[in-house]
Backbone bond lengths (Angstrom), bond angles and torsions (degrees), N, CA, C in turn:
res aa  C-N    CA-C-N  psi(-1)  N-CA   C-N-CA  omega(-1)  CA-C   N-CA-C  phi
1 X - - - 1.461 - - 1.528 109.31 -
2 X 1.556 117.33 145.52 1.149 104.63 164.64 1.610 119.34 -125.30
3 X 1.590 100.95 133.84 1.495 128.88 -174.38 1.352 105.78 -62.84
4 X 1.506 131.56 134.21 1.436 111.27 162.12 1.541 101.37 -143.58
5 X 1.708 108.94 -17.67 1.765 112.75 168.00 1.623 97.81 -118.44
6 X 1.470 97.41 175.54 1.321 112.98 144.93 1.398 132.79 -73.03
7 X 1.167 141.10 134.11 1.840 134.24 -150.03 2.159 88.83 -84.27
8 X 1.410 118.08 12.63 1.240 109.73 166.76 1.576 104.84 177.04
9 X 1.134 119.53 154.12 1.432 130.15 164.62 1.839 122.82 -38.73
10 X 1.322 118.80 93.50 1.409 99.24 165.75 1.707 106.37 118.54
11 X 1.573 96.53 -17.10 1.681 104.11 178.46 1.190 91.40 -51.61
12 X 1.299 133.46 -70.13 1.614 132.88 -112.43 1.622 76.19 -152.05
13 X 2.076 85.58 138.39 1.277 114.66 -167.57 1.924 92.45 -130.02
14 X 1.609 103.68 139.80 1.523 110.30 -163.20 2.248 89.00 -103.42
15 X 0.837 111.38 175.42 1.571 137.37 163.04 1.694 121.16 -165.61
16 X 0.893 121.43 177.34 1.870 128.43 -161.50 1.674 77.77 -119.07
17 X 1.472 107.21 106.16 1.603 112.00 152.17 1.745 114.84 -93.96
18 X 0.995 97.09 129.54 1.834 110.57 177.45 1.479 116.50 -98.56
19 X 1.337 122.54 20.01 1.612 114.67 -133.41 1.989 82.64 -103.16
20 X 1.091 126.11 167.15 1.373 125.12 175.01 1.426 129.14 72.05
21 X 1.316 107.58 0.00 1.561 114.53 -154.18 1.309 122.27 77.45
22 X 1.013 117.85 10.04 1.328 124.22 166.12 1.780 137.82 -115.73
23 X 1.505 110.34 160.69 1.752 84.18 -170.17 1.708 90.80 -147.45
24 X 1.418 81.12 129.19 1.646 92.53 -168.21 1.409 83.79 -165.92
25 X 1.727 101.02 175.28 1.644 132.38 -146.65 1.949 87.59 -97.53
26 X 1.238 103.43 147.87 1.948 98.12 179.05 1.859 76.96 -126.13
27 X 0.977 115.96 143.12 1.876 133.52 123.92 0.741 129.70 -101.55
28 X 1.269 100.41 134.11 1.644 126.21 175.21 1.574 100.59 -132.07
29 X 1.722 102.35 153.50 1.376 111.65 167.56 1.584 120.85 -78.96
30 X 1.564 78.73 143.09 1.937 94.90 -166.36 1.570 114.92 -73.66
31 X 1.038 114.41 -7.93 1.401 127.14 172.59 1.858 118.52 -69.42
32 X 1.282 88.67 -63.97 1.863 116.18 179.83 1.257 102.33 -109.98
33 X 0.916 125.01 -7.71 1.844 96.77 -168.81 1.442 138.22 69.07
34 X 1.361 110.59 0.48 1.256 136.30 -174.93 1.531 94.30 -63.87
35 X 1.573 111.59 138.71 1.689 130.57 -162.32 2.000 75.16 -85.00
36 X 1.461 114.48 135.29 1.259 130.68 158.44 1.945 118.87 -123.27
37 X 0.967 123.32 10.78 1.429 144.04 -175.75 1.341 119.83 85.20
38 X 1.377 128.98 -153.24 1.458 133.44 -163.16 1.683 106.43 -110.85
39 X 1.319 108.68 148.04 1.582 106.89 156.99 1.539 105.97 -107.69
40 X 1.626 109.56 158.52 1.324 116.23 -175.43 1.336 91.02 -134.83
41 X 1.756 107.07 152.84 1.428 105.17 -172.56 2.080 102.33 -103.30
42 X 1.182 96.43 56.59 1.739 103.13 -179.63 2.082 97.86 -131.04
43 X 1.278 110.01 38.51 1.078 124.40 149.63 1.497 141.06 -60.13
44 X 1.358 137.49 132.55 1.400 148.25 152.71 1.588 106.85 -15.47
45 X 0.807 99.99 138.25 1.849 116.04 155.17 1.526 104.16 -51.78
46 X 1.603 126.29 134.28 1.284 121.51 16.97 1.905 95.49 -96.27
47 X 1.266 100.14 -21.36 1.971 92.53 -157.74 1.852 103.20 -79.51
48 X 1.501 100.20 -12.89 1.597 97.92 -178.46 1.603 111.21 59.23
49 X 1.248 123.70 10.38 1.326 135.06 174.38 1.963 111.26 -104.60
50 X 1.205 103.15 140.60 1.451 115.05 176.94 1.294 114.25 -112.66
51 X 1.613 138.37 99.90 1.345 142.61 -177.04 1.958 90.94 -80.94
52 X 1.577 105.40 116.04 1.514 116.76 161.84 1.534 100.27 -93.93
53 X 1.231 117.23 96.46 1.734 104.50 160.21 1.376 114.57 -131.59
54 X 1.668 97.38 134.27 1.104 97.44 176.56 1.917 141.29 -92.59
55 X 1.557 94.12 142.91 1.195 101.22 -169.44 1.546 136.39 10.02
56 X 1.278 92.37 -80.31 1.563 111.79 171.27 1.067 125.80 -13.26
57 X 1.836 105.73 -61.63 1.530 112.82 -167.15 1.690 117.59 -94.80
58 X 1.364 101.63 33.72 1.427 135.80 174.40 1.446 122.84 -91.23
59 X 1.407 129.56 111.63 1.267 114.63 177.50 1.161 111.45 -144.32
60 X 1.490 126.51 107.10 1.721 127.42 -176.83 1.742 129.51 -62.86
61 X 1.307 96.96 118.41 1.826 96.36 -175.93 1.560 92.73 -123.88
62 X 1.344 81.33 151.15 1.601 100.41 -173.01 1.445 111.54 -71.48
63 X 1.347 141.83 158.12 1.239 138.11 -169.85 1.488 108.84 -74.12
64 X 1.412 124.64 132.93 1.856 116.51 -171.88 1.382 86.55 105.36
65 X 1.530 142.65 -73.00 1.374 134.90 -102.76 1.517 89.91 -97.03
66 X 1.474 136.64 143.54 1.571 146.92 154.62 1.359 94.15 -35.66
67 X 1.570 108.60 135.24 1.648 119.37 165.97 1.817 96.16 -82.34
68 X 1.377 84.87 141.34 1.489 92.44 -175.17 1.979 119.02 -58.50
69 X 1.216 109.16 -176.44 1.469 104.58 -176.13 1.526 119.00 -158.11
70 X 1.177 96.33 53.61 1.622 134.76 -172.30 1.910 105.55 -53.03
71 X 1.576 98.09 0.11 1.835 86.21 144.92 1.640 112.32 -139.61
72 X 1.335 104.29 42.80 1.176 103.56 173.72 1.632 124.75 36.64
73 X 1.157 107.80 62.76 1.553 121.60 167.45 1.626 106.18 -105.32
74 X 0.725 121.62 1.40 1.504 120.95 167.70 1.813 107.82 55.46
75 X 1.235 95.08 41.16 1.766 93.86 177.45 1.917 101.46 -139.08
76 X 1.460 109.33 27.51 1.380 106.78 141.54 1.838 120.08 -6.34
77 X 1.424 101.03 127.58 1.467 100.90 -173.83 1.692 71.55 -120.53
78 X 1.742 88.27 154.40 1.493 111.84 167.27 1.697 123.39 -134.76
């Protein structure tokens, strides 16, 4: 699939990672903080942005259904 927004305002929070010799954009979710990978600005039309995330921190819910809440904070988004 290819990423080029966030699926809403406010999910996903950007910072300037320097780590490796390198310097590029990291996301992570704005909720937890959980590392979700980098955006690069060699993106598609219209945002010209490229969301790299990896796999992992990927999890498919059906459209309607509560995203799960796998540490039990009881603040399920729907």
């Amino acid at each position: 699939a290819l990423f080029t927004r966030p699926i809403e305002k406010g999910r996903i929070a950007t910072e300037v990672d320097r780590r490796y010799g390198m310097v590029r954009v990291e996301c992570h979710c704005a909720r937890c903080g959980g590392h979700q990978g980098h955006v690069f600005p060699d993106g598609p039309a219209p945002t010209r942005l490229r969301y790299c995330i990896n796999s992992v921190s990927l999890q498919f819910v059906k459209a309607g259904d509560p995203l799960p809440d796998p540490l039990h904070r009881g603040d399920a988004i729907r």
